[in-house]
C-alpha positions in Angstrom: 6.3 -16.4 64.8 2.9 -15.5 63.1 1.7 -13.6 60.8 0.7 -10.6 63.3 3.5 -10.8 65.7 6.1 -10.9 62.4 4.7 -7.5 61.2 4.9 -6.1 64.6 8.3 -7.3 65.0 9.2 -5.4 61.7 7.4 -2.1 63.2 4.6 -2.9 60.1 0.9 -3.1 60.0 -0.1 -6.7 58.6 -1.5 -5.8 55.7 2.0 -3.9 54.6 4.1 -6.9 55.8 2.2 -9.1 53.6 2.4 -6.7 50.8 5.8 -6.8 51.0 6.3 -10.5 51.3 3.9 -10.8 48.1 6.7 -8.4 46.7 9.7 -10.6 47.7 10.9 -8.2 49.6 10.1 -9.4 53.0 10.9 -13.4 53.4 8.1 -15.7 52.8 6.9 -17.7 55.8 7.2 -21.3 56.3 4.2 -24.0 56.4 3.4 -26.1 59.0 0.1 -27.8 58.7 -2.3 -24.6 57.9 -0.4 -22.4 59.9 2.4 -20.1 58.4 5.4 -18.7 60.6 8.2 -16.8 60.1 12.3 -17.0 60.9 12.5 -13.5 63.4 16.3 -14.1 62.2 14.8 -14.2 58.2 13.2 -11.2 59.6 16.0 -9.2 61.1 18.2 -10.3 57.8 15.5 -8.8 55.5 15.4 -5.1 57.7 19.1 -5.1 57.6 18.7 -5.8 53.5 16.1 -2.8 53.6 18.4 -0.7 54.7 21.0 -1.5 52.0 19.1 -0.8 49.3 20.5 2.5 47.5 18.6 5.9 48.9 17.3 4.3 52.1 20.5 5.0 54.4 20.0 8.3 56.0 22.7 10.8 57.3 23.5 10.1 61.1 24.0 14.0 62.6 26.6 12.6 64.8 28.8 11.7 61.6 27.9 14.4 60.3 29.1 16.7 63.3 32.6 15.2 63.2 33.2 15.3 59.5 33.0 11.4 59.3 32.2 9.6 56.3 30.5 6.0 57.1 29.9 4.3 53.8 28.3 0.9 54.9 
């Protein structure tokens, strides 16, 4: 997918999506010709990643609730 429809599938504005990819933290896309594209599975992978990082995994109420301790 492009450019514009990549950052919309990660819930970004453009401008933050490329900011991120300039970062390395979101994949870089992939030439063809003068067009760039990117993997929506790259995508996904790099969300999930996000998510991992320490500090970005917030409580769920429903674990907390039943006293259950989810360490992904």
């Amino acid at each position: 997918m492009r450019g514009e429809r990549a950052a919309a599938w990660t819930d970004m504005s453009k401008s933050k999506f490329l900011e991120l990819v300039d970062q390395g933290i979101m994949p870089r896309g992939i030439k063809v010709g003068s067009m760039t594209m990117w993997d929506r599975l790259e995508l996904d992978a790099a969300v999930e990643n996000l998510k991992d990082q320490e500090g970005t995994r917030r409580s769920n109420p429903i674990e907390k609730h039943y006293g259950i301790a989810n360490d992904r």
